[in-house]
C-alpha positions, 0 to 999 in steps of 0.5 A: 500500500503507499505510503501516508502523510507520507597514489609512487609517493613522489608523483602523487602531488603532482598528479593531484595538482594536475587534476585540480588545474584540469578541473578548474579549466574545465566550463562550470557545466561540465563539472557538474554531475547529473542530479540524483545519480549514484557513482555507478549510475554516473559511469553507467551513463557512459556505457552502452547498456541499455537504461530502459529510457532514463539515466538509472541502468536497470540491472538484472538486481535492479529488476529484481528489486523493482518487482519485489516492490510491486509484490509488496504493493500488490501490483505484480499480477504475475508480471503483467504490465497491468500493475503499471496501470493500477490504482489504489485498491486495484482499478484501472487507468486507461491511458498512461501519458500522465499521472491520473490524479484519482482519489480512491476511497477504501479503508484508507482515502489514496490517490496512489497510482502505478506498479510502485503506487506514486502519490501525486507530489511524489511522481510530480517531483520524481518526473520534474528531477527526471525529465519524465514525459509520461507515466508509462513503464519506463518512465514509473520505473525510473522513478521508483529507482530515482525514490531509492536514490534519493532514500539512500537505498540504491547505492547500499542494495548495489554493494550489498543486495536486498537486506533488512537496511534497505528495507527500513530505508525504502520503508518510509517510500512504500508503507508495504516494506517492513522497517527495523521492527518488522512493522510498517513504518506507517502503521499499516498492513506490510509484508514479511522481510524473510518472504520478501527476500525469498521473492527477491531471490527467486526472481533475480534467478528468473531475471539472470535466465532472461538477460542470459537467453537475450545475450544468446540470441542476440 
């Protein structure tokens, strides 16, 4: 459910000399970094791996997370593409060109929409930060991906895979993530840390078989 209110000794002073002068002669554009990327998604960027329409590469554990997160949410439906069209308490939108703005009224009130559930503000903020002109799969992805950067929980995950920190750290994004305690950070119904590692790895297996049958065909 979402989330409520919510280097030899001698040369190296040289060499470091010589990479400050460099630094400082560059124009002040080409200093600057890309907006809420990590170090490896800065690197990535340079590379020709595909980054599934935005600037944060997807990776086979990059996947695997994302779809942990819709079976949390609820909006995994066995994979279909149709959890990117859900709404709260399970509707559906029609088109996918912006966010839908629809107020839900169940046991809770939401107008949470998509695979990773986006609240209006936070899609508006995540789509302004990344340039996103739709709310396509592509776009919701990269967004749920901009979200865990900016929880401080991608970078973490990519050293150390899924685990209890990063839950607590994305558990303040997705009430359905269970923080330290095993609660929900909100108060809310949430799913279990052992069962959603358990999805986790069965599906980082299912998404290494897809990236290895692509490579052969290719």
């Amino acid at each position: 459910m979402p989330c409520r209110p919510h280097f030899d000794r001698a040369s190296g002073t040289a060499g470091l000399l010589c990479s400050l002068a460099l630094l400082v002669a560059l124009p002040i554009g080409a200093r600057q970094l890309p907006v809420g990327l990590g170090p490896s998604d800065r690197l990535q960027r340079l590379t020709p791996a595909q980054s599934q329409g935005g600037p944060y590469l997807i990776t086979p554990e990059r996947r695997a997370l994302l779809n942990t997160i819709r079976y949390a949410e609820g909006t995994w439906i066995g994979g279909s593409q149709e959890g990117y069209r859900m709404l709260f308490g399970g509707g559906r939108i029609d088109r996918l060109d912006r966010h839908p703005e629809v107020v839900v009224e169940l046991t809770y009130t939401s107008a949470a929409a998509g695979a990773y559930q986006f609240l209006p503000a936070t899609w508006k903020e995540a789509s302004t930060k990344l340039g996103l002109n739709d709310f396509g799969p592509a776009s919701q992805d990269q967004a749920a991906l901009y979200l865990m950067h900016k929880r401080g929980a991608l970078e973490t995950f990519d050293r150390r895979g899924l685990n209890i920190e990063v839950l607590n750290r994305l558990s303040p994004e997705w009430a359905s993530l269970p923080a330290t305690h095993g609660g929900s950070f909100y108060g809310q119904p949430v799913k279990d840390a052992d069962e959603l590692k358990d999805f986790y790895l069965a599906e980082l297996q299912r998404q290494k078989r897809l990236t290895a049958d692509n490579s052969s065909a290719a």
